[in-house]
Every structure is written in C-alpha cells, then in structure tokens.
C-alpha positions in Angstrom: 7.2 17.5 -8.0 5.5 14.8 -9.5 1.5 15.2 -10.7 -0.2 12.4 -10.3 -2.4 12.3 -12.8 0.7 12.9 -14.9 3.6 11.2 -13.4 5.8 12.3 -16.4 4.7 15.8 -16.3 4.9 16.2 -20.2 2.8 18.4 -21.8 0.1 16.4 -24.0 0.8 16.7 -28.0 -1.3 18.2 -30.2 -2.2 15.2 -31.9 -3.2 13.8 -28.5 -5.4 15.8 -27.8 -7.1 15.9 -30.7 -7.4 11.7 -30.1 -8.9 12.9 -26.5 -11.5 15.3 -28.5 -12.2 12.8 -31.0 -12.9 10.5 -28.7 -15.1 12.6 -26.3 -17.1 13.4 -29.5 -17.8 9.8 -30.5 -18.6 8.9 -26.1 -21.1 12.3 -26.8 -22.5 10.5 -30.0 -23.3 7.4 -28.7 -24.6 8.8 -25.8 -27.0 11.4 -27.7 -27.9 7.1 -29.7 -28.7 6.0 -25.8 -25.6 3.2 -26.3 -22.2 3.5 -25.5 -20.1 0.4 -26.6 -16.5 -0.9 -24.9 -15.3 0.9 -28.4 -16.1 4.0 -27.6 -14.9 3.4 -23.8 -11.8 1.9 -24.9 -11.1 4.5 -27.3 -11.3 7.5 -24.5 -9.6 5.6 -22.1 -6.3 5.2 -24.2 -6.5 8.6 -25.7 -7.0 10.1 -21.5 -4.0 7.8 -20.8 -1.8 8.6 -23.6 -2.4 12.5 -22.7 -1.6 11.4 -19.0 1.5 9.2 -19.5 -0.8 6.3 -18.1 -2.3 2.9 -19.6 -5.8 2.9 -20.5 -6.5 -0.5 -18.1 -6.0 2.5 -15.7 -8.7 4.4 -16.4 -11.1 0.9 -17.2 -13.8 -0.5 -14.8 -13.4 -4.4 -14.5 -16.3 -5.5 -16.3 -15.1 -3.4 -18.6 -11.9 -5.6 -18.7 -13.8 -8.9 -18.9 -15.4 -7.2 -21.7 -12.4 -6.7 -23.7 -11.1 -9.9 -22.7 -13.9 -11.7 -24.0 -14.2 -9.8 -27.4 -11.9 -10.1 -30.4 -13.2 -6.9 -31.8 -11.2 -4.7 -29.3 -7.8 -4.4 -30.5 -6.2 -4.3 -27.1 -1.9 -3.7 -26.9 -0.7 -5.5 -23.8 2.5 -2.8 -24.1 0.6 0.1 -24.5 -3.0 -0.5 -23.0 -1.9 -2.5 -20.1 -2.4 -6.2 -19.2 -5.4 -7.7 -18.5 -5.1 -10.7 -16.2 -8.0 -13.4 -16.6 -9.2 -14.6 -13.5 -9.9 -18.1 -13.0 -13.1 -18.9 -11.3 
C-alpha cells in the first residue's frame, strides 16, 4: 500500500534527516529574529521533500514560487525541486 505522503515508501537517510533538522533549526532561528526569508522556506521544503520522495514546489505556497522565480539568489533545480511555470499576465 502506498503512503501518500511517501509514495515510495523508503525510509528517510540519515543524512536527510539531519538536512530536515538543520533546516527546522535555521526556520526556528529566523523565527526567534521575527524574519523568515524564501532561504530558509526553500531550504525546509526540499529537505521535507527529499525525506518524502517529493519535490519541494510541493510543499511551496505560490507567492512563494513567484518569489523564487523572481530572485537569482535561490538556487532552484528544475529536476530535483520541481518546475516553476511563469504565468503570463
């Protein structure tokens, strides 16, 4: 039976979930600073997705998407992350 929240039903790596600690510490960081930046989003989104056999667009709101899309300092991985498509107005 397939999880949904884990379609491939593998069992995170250790070095995974240290990413998904690492990143929940640097989210409880900025948050503790009163700012959380699309880096520190970005960065618990693809460490949650990676642990989950999912892309981090997945887990991403859509202005959080414009924001990457807009922004060069995100390094964002089509493959891996997940594509952002630009809408047109």
């Amino acid at each position: 039976m397939t999880n949904p929240t884990n379609p491939t039903n593998a069992m995170p790596t250790r070095d995974q979930l240290e990413s998904v600690l690492k990143a929940a510490l640097d989210l409880l960081a900025a948050r503790q600073a009163h700012m959380v930046t699309i880096d520190e989003w970005t960065g618990l989104a693809r460490a949650v997705a990676a642990c989950q056999g999912r892309k981090a667009i997945e887990f991403l709101a859509d202005s959080d998407l414009d924001a990457i899309a807009g922004r060069a300092s995100v390094d964002w991985d089509d493959a891996t992350d997940g594509l952002i498509e630009v809408q047109d107005d």
